[in-house]
N, C-alpha and C positions, 0 to 999 in steps of 0.2 A: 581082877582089875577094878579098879574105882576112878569114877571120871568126879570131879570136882572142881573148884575155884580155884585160880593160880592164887600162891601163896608166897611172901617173901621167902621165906622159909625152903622153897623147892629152888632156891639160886643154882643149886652144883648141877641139880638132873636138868633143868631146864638151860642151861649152859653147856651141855652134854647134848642134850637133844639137837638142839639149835645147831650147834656143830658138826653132828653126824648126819640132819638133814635136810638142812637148808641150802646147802649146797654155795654156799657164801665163803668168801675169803675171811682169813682170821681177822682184819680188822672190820669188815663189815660185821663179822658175829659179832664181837663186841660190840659193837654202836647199837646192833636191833636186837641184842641181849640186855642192855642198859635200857632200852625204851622201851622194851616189854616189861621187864618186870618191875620198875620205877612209874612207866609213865597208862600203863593199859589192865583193861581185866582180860584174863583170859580162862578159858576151860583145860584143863589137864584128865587127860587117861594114865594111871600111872601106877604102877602094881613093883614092889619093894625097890622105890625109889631111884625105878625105869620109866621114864615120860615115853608114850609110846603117841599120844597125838594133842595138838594145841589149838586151842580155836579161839583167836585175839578178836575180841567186842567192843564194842560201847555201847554204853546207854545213852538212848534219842527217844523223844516223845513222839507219838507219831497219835497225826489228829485222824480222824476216821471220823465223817460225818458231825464234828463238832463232839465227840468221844475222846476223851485224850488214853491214850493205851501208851503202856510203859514198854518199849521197844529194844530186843536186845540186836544193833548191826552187827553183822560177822562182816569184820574185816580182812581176814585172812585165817589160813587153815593148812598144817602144817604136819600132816601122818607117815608113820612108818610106813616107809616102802613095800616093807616086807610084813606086812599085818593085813589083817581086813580092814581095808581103810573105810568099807561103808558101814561095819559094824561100828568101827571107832568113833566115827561121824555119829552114829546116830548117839553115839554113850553121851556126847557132850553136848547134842539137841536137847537131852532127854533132861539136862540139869540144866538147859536155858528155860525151856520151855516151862518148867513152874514153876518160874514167876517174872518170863518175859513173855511178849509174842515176838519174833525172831524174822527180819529181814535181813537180806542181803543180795548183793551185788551180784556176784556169782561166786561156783564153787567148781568151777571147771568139770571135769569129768565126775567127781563126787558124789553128786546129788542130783536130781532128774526135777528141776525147778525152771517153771515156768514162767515168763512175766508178769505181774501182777498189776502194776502202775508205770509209769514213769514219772521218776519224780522230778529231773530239775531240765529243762530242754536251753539250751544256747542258740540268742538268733541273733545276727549280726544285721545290724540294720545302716543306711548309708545316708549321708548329711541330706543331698539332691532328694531323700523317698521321707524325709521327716517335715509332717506338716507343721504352720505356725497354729497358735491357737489364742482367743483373745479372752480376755475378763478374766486371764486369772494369772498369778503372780508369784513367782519363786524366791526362796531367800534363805540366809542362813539363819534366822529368828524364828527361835520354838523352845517350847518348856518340854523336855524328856517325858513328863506324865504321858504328854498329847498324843505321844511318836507310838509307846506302851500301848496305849491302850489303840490306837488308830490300827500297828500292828495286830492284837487280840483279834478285833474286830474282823481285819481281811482273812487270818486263819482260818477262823470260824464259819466261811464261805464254802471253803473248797473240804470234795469229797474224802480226798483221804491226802496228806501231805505230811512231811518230816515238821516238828515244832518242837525244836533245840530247844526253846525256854518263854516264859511269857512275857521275858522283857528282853530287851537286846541291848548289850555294852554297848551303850552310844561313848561313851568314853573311851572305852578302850579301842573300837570301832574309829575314834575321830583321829589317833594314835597316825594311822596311815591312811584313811578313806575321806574324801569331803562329806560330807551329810548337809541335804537341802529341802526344804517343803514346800511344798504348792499349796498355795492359801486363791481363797476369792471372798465373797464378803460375809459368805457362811462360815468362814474357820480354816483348817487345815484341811487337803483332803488327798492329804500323799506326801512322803517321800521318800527318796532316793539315797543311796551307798554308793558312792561310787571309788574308783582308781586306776590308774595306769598297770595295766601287766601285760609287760615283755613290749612294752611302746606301745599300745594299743588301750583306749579306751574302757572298761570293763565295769559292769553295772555289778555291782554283787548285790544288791537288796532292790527291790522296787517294789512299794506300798502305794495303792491308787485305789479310789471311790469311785472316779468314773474315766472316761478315755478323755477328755481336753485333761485330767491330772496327770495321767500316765503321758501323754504327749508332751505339756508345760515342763516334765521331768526331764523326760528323756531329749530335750532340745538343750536344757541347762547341762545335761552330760555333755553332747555333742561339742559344746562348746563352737571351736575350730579346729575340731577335727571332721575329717574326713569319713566316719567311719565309727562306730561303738559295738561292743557286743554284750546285750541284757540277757541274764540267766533268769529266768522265772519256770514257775510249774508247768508241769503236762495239762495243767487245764486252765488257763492262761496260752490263748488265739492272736499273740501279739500281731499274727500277720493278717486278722481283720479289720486292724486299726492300721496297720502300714503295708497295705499289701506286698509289698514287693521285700517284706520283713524276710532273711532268710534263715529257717533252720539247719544250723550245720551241726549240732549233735545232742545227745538225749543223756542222761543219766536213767539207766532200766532198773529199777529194782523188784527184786521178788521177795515174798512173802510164805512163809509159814504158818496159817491161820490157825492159832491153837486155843484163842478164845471164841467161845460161841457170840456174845456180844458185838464183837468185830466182825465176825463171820454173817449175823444179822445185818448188820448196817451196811456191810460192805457189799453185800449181793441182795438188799431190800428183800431178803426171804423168812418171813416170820418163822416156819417150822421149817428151819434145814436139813435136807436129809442130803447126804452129801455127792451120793452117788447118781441121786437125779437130777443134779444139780449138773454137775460133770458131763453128763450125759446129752442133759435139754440144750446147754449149750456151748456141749463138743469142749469142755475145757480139759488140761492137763495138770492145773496146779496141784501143788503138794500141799495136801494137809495131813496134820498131826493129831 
């Protein structure tokens, strides 16, 4: 068996597979047999042109202490029933792994991975708990460089976080979301993504230098409404700044630590030795 890259090339077996065991009706195979192999990368096990397991990725940068590592997400994973599905699992770890480091979500019963970070937490916060804040002033007036680099800047704070790219489609972004910045007479020092999903207010980006930024923002969302909900990092305390901010749900991800660099930064241990590592503090994560 050889585990490798999906290839245009594997359409028939990979259309065979998908159908014997995804357990999906014939038009759903077609719709996530056209998006797999048109619109994703994915890993193949696959021995005289029998796909026997798939494991669908993307590439995300992921910052680690100001470290940018090239990050391969498993999105989903997709093994014969009837096969060694941890053997297969690990064929196509084993072809991420040099030359990504490998997060993900979860892999259900699969793999024995533990949480590593959380990366994106949801707090819904309510108009009555949002303070005002004075000397500083929101608008839709900004030069894209400013937003760039003000992004860069907040990145480069937090210990480990996902970082898509170093600049952000403000264009493509303004397509559906409003974009706005909080200035005072220093300059810019924040802004905000925001839109409507499903009738409720929803923050998708929030960039801030200090809390009257992040407030001045987050009252511009609020508008007249009743009510918003801001996505930000697990390390990002929005309910120190609003206390009665509530958290109603977390994005958990885990981690595959297969570069030593990362593995330094990540646990601040000059010489890692992994099993005393495990040990001194009780952890369970999987390394490679």
């Amino acid at each position: 068996m050889e585990a490798r890259l999906l290839q245009k090339s594997d359409r028939a077996s990979l259309f065979a597979f998908i159908n014997s065991e995804s357990h999906l009706d014939r038009s759903a195979v077609d719709q996530f047999f056209h998006d797999v192999i048109e619109n994703k990368k994915g890993i193949i096990v696959i021995e005289d042109e029998i796909i026997f397991a798939l494991v669908i990725f993307e590439e995300r940068l992921l910052n680690v202490c100001g470290f940018k590592v090239k990050a391969a997400h498993v999105i989903q994973s997709i093994l014969r029933q009837d096969g060694d599905q941890m053997g297969l699992l690990k064929k196509c770890f084993d072809v991420l792994k040099s030359e990504y480091l490998i997060t993900l979500n979860h892999l259900d019963e699969h793999f024995d991975v533990n949480n590593v970070f959380v990366n994106r937490q949801a707090y819904t916060i309510y108009r009555q708990h949002l303070p005002n804040v004075k000397g500083y002033y929101v608008s839709d007036d900004y030069e894209p460089q400013s937003l760039h680099s003000l992004y860069r800047y907040f990145m480069s704070k937090f210990s480990i976080a996902f970082d898509e790219k170093d600049q952000l489609d403000l264009e493509g972004l303004k397509q559906e979301h409003e974009i706005f910045v909080s200035q005072n007479e220093e300059g810019i020092n924040g802004f905000i993504i925001y839109s409507y999903k499903k009738g409720v207010m929803h923050v998708k980006t929030l960039i801030y230098k200090d809390a009257k930024a992040l407030l001045s923002l987050l009252n511009q969302a609020m508008g007249m409404n009743d009510k918003l909900i801001v996505e930000v990092s697990s390390f990002e305390h929005i309910n120190k700044v609003i206390k009665q901010a509530v958290c109603e749900a977390s994005d958990e991800v885990e981690i595959i630590v297969n570069n030593l660099e990362v593995f330094i930064r990540l646990f601040n241990h000059k010489s890692p030795n992994i099993t005393h590592l495990i040990n001194k503090n009780k952890l369970s994560y999987y390394f490679v």
